[in-house]
N, C-alpha and C positions, 0 to 999 in steps of 0.2 A: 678439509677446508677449501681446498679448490682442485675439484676435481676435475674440471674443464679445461684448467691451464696445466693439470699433467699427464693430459693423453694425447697419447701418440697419432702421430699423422705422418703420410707417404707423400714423398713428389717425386715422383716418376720410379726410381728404383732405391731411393735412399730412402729410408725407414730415419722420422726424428721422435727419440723416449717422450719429450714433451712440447708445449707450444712457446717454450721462451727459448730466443735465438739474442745474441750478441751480435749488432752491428757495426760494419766497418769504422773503427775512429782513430785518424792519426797519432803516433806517437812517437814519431819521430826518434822511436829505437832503432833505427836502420843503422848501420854506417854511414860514410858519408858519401860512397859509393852507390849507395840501394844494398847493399845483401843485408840476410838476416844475421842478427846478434845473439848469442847468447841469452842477454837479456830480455829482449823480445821475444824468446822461446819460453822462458822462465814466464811473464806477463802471462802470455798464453795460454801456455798448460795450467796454470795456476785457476784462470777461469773456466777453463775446460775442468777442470778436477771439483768444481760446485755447483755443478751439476744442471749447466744449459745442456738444449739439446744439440746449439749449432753454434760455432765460435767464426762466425769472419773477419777474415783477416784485413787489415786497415788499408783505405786507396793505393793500388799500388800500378806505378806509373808500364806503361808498355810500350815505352820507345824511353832509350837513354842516350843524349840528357836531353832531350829534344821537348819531354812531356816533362820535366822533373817542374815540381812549386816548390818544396825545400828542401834543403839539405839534406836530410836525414828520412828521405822518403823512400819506402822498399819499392823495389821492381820488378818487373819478371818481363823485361825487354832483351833478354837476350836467355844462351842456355849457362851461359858463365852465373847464373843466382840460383839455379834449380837445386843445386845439392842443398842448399841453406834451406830455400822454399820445402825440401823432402824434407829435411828436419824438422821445421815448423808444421809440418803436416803430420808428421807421424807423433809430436809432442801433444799436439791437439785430441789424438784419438787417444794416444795413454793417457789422456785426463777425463777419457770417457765420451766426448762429444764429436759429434762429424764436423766437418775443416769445411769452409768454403772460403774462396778469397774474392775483393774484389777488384776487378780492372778498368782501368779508366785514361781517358789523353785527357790533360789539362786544357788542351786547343790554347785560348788567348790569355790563360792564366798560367800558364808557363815559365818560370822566373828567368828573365833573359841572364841574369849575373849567372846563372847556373847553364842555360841550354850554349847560352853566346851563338844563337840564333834567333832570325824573326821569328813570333809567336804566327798562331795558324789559328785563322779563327772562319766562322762561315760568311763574314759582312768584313770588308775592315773597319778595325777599331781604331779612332781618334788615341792621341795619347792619354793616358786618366791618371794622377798621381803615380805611386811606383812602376805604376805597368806604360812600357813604348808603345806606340802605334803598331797594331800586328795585322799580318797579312791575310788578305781572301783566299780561302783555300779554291783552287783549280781542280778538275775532274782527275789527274793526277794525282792529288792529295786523300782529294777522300777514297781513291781506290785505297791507296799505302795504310791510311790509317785505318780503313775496311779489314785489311789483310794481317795489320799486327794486331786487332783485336780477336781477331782468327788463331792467329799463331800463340797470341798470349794466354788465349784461353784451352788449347792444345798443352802446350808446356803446366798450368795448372793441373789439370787433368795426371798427365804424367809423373806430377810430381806429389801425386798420392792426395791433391784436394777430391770432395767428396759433390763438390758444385762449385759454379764460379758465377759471380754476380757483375754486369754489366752497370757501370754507374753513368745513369741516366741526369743526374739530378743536380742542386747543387751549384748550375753557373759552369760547368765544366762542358767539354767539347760537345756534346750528344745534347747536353740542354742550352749549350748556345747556340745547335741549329734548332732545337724547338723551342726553343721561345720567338717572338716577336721583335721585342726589344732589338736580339745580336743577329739575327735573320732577317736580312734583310734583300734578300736575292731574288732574282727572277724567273730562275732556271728551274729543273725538275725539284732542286733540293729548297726550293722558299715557297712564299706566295701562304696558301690556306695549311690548315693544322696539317694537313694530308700530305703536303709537300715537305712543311717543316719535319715531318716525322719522318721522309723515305732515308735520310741518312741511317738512324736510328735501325729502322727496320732492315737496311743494308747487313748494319754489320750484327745482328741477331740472326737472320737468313746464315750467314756465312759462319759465326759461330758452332750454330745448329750444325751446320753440314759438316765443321770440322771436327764436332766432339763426339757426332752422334745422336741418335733419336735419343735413347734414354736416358742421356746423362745431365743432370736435374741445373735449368739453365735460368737467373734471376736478372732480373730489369730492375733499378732502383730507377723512379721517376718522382721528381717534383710537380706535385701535380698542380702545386699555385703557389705562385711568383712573390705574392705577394708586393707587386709593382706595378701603376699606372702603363697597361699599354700590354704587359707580360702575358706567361702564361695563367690562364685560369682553369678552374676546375672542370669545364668546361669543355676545357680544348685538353684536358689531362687525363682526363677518363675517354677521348678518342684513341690517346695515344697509346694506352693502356692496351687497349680492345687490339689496336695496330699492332703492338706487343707479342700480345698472345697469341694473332695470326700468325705472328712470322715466327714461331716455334717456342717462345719465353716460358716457361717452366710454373713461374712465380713473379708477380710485383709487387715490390717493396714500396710502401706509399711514402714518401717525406714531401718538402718543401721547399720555396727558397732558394736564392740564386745571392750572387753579387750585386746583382742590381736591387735586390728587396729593401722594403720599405723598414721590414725590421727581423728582427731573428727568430726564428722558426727551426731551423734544423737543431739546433742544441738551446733552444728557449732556456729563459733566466729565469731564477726563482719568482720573477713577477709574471710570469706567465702557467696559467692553470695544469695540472697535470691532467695528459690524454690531449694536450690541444688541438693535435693532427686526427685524431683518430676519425673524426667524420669525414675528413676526404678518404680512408683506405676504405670506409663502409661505402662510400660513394662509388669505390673502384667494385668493391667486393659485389654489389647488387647488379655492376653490366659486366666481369668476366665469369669463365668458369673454373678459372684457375686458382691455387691459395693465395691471398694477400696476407703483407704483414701489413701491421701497422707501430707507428713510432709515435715519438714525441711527450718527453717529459711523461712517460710510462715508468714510474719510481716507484709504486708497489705491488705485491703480488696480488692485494686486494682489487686493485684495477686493472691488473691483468686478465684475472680469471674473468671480470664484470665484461671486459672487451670480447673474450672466446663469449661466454653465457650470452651474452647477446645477438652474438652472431656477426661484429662487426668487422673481426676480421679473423682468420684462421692463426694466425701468428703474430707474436708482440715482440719486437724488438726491445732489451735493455739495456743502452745502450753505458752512458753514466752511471746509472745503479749496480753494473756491473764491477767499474772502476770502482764503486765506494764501494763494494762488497761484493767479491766475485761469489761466497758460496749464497748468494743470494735464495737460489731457486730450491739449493739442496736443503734450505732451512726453514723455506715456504713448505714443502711438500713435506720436512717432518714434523710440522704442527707447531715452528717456533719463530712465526714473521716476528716478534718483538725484537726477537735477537738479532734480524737483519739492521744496521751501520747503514743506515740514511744519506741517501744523498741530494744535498741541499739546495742542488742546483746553482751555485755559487761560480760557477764557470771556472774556476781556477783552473781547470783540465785542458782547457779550450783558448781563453783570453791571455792567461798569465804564462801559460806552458807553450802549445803549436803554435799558435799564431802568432811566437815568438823565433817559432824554430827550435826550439827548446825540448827536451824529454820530457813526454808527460808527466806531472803532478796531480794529487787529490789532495785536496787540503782536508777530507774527513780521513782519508785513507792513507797515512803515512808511505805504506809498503807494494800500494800500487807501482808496478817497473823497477820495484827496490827489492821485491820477493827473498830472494839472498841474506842481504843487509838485516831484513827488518824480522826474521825466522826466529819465532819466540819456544826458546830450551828451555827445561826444566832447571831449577838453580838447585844446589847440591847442597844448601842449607835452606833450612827455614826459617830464616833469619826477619825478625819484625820488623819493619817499617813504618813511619809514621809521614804521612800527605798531608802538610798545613794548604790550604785551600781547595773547594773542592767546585773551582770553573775546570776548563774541559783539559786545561795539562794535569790538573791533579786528577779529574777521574780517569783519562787516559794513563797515565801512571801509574794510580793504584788496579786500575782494571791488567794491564799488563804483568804487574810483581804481583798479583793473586795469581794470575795464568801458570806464572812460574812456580807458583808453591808457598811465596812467602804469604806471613801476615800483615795483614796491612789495616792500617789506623788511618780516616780522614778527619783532621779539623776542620771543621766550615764555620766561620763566624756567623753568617747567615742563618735562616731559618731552612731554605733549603739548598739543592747541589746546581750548581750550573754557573754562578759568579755571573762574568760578562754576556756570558749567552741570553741570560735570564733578561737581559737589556738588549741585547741586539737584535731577538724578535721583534722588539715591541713597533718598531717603524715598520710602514707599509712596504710589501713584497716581502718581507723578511720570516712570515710566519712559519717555513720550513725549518728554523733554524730550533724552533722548539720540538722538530722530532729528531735532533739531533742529541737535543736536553737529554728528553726520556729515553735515548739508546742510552748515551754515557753512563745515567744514574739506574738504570734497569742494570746493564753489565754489572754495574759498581755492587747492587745488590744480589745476582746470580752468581758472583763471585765471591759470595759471603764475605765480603769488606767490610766492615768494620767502622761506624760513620757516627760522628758526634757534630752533633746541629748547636749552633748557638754558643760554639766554644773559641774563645777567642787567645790563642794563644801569642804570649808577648813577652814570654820568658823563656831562656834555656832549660829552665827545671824542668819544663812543663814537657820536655822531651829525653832525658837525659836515661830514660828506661828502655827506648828504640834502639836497634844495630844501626838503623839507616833513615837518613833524613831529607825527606826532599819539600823544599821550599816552592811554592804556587800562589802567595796572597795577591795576584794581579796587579794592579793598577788605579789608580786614583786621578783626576781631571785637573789639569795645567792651568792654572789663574795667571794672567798676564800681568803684568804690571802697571795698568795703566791709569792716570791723574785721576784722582776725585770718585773713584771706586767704590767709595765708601757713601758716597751721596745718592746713590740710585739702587734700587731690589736689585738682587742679581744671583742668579744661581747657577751652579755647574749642571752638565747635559745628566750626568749622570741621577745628580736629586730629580731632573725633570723627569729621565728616565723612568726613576724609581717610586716615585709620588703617587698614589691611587685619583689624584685631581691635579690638575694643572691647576699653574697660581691663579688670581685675577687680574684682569687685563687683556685687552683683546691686541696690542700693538708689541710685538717682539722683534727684539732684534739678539740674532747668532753670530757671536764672534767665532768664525774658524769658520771654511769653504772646504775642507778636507771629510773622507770620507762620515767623520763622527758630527760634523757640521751640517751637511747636506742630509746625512735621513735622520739627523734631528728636526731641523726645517721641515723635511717631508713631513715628518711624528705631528708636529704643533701644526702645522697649516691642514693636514688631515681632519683636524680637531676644532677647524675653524680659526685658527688664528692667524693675522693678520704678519707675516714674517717677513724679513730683511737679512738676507747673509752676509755680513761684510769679513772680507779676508785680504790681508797685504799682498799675497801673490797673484798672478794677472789669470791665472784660470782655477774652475770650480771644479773640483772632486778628480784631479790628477791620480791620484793612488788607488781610486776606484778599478773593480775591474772593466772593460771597453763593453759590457753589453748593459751591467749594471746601472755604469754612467749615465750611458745614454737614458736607460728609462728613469732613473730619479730626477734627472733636471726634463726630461719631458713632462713628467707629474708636478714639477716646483714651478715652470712655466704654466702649464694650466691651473695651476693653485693660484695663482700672482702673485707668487715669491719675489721677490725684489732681490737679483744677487748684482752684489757692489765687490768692484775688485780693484787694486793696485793701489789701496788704502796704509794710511797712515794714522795714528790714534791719537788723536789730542788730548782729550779728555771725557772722562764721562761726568755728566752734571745732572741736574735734577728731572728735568728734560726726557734726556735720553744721550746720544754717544754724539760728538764733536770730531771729526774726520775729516780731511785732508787728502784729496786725491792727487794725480800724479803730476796735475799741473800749478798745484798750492793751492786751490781755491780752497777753502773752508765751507764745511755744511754740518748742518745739525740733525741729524736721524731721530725723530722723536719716538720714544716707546714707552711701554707701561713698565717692563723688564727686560733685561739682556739675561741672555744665558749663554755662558760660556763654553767654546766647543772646539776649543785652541789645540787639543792634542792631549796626550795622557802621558803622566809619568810614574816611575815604578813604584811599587810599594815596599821599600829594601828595607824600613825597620827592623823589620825580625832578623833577616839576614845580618844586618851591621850587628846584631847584638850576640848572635851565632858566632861570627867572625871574630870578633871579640876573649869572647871565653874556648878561642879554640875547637869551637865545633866542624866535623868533617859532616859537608852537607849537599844538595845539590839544589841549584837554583832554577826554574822553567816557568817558560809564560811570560806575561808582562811586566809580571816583579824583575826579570832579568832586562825584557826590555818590549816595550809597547808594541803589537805588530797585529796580528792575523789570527783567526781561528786557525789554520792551517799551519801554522809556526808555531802555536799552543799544542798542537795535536801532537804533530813529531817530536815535540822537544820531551812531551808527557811518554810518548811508546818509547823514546830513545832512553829516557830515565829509567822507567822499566826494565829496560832492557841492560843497563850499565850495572844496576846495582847486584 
């Protein structure tokens, strides 16, 4: 089925099986030192063992603590990390794949609470929110940091990696002397692309010379800014070219910096898959060297289409890898279905690093948790019965089939998916329905056992099971408020589920929180005229920070009306009566409200369980309202418990 994305290809003296490589992404399993973890070896091998051809290893800093952004970033600023680094390298290759790692100086992103120095950057920086005013680097400076990217990529080498990738891209030290924007100098290293580039080209020259002619040497370069004034494509495919003279092996195409407009390096599910791919074909047509190309590259069927094309010789997977590391081994045995989609949901990204946090998958429970989440064969075959079948019950029964047992789902529904089957339905979200068809595909390769349309509400109706786990989700929070009864009004959910919205072009959503907001988005997509009113003074808090941002840019260009630090008076014939935070009173006129206040559990069946004594387990929103990602784990941990 794709035969172009699994053939092999040479750079320089490394031989790679196929054209999918894993690229660098934090995860903040270091210690809090830089060295490698145990569990970051486990992360690793585990992706090396399904079958990419190249595992690199995540940003890792080359001056301590001088370069360090967070806590828990690895290093290889000194020889005190090599023996960890030698493990990590050698766990890599027992999983079958070649080891590259990448190196990089944060320059003015730095985190001073960590370095307790000025940051170094090639302009100085004003101060900007968390980050101090940092310093102009001196001819001084960029020798040192010339010379430890020299040494860093020496120490990889030695410590049994198979290439090392210089990170060009990103906002970080090398792309803030070539960009515009943080370049701002007059001397050999600013002025035209040519200038902004000679840093860059410095420390690849010196590399080179340190590792040697043929040891297989990568540039990641952002080739557009994505920012008024930045780098453009333009000026990114000179660099590129500059690259490759100065000895570069391979460039790795991405995007995007701190200063962009909007997210491109780890784009959000509202953004198309393959987004970047035209600027690496842009590289790939003026070097001669291989390019990868990245960006929201989520399946093998886009992989192979990017090699058949010719756009670029290498696809990075970068996320897809996180939701499913044997990815590639499952594409080349004729079974993509069976690939664990990854939805783009940023939880890896927004919820986890950019917190400092150890990475998280919200499809992928056992992403960094390898160990923990290790599914054994169970010593009975003991039946099971899964009342609900949203994503903690087919997660659930997909796991205790794994094991051996039998497994029974009830779905009162017509079909499997519960909340997912809804949370498509708003705009950007339509990735969420190939998460559907993974869970309910499993559910049926695992010969589960699945009753549609059964709605169970008695003990009886289970009392023939060894084990019983509880999934009926969730149901929509009705608020209390006056005169309720005098205006149409529906929960998100009926709006959800409805094959027609009601009549009425004037709506107003109670609730600003995430079920508020891409309701809003759903009905003003639809043409409908929408009002979000919420008691708390901001919109979509619990959202994740990339998602946010694009639902209320789509509810602003809609002319969504969002109203906040409200109080509810009444609802009348009209429409909703409200009280803002300085008592004035106003009346919101609409055709209907529908409510989108938050959700509460669905514990029927359990209270009645509890009751007559049953040993049961509870998972998902029936236990308590939250996340796909909190459905996932709680459904693999069930599995795993019984």
């Amino acid at each position: 089925m794709f035969k172009n994305l699994f053939t092999p290809i040479e750079i320089n003296t490394m031989r790679l099986k196929n054209r999918i490589v894993m690229p660098a992404m934090l995860t903040c399993f270091a210690n809090p030192a830089g060295s490698v973890t145990d569990r970051m070896i486990r992360y690793y091998h585990e992706r090396a063992k399904g079958g990419a051809a190249l595992i690199t290893v995540e940003i890792t800093n080359i001056e301590v603590p001088q370069g360090d952004h967070y806590l828990r970033q690895l290093s290889i600023g000194s020889d005190d990390f090599s023996a960890g680094l030698s493990s990590l390298a050698d766990a890599i290759h027992s999983g079958g794949a070649k080891a590259s790692i990448q190196i990089c100086h944060l320059g003015r992103y730095a985190a001073p609470f960590i370095t307790g120095t000025d940051a170094l950057s090639p302009s100085p920086e004003p101060p900007s929110g968390y980050w101090p005013e940092s310093r102009e680097m001196e001819k001084e400076d960029i020798e040192e940091a010339v010379e430890k990217f020299a040494s860093a990529a020496v120490r990889a080498k030695e410590c049994g990696f198979d290439a090392v990738e210089i990170h060009g891209a990103h906002g970080y030290l090398i792309c803030q002397f070539l960009s515009p924007l943080t370049n701002r100098r007059e001397d050999d290293y600013g002025g035209d692309v040519y200038g902004r580039s000679r840093f860059m080209v410095e420390v690849i020259h010196a590399v080179r010379e340190a590792v040697g002619k043929e040891f297989p040497l990568f540039v990641r370069l952002s080739l557009d800014e994505f920012a008024e004034g930045g780098i453009t494509p333009y000026d990114g495919v000179i660099s590129a070219r500059l690259a490759e003279e100065a000895g570069a092996s391979l460039i790795h195409v991405s995007a995007g910096s701190q200063k962009s407009r909007k997210q491109m390096a780890t784009a959000p599910m509202s953004v198309k898959p393959g987004c970047l791919v035209h600027l690496a074909s842009a590289v790939k047509e003026r070097v001669g060297i291989p390019v990868i190309a990245v960006g929201r590259i989520n399946s093998p069927e886009i992989a192979e289409s990017i090699i058949l094309e010719g756009k670029a010789d290498i696809v990075a997977m970068g996320r897809a890898l996180i939701a499913d590391p044997y990815l590639p081994m499952k594409a080349e045995s004729g079974n993509p279905q069976g690939i664990r989609p990854c939805i783009a949901c940023n939880t890896c990204i927004d919820v986890s690093v950019m917190q400092g946090e150890p990475l998280r998958c919200a499809v992928n429970p056992a992403a960094g948790r390898e160990e923990e989440f290790l599914i054994k064969p169970c010593e009975d075959a003991m039946s099971v019965a899964v009342v609900g079948g949203g994503p903690a019950g087919m997660e659930a029964a997909r796991v205790a089939s794994l094991r051996g047992m039998n497994v029974t789902i009830f779905e009162r529904g017509q079909k499997l998916g519960g909340q997912l089957l809804l949370a498509s339905k708003p705009p950007f979200k339509r990735d969420i329905d190939r998460l559907t068809t993974y869970l309910a595909g499993e559910v049926e390769r695992e010969k589960v056992s699945v009753e549609l349309g059964k709605e169970v509400d008695s003990p009886d109706d289970l009392r023939s099971f060894d084990r019983v786990i509880i999934s009926t989700g969730a149901s929509c929070e009705i608020p209390e408020i006056k005169g309720i009864e005098r205006k149409r009004h529906y929960s998100a959910i009926e709006i959800f589920s409805a094959e027609d919205l009601p009549e009425g072009e004037d709506v107003i959503v109670i609730g600003g929180e995430t079920l508020g907001v891409e309701l809003a988005a759903y009905l003003s997509e639809r043409g409908k005229r929408v009002t979000v009113t919420r008691r708390g003074e901001k919109i979509g808090t619990k959202m994740t920070r990339s998602l946010r941002r694009v639902f209320l840019d789509f509810l602003r260009e809609k002319g969504v009306l969002l109203r906040t630090g409200l109080s509810y008076v009444e609802i009348n014939e009209e429409g909703l009566l409200i009280r803002d935070s300085s008592g004035k009173e106003e009346l919101l006129k609409a055709d209907y409200i529908v409510f989108a206040a938050g959700m509460k559990p669905e514990k029927g069946l359990a209270e009645k369980l509890e009751k007559e004594g049953f040993s049961f387990l509870q998972i998902g929103d029936c236990r308590e309202p939250r996340n796909i990602g909190s459905a996932i784990e709680e459904g693999f941990k069930a599995g795993l418990s019984i």
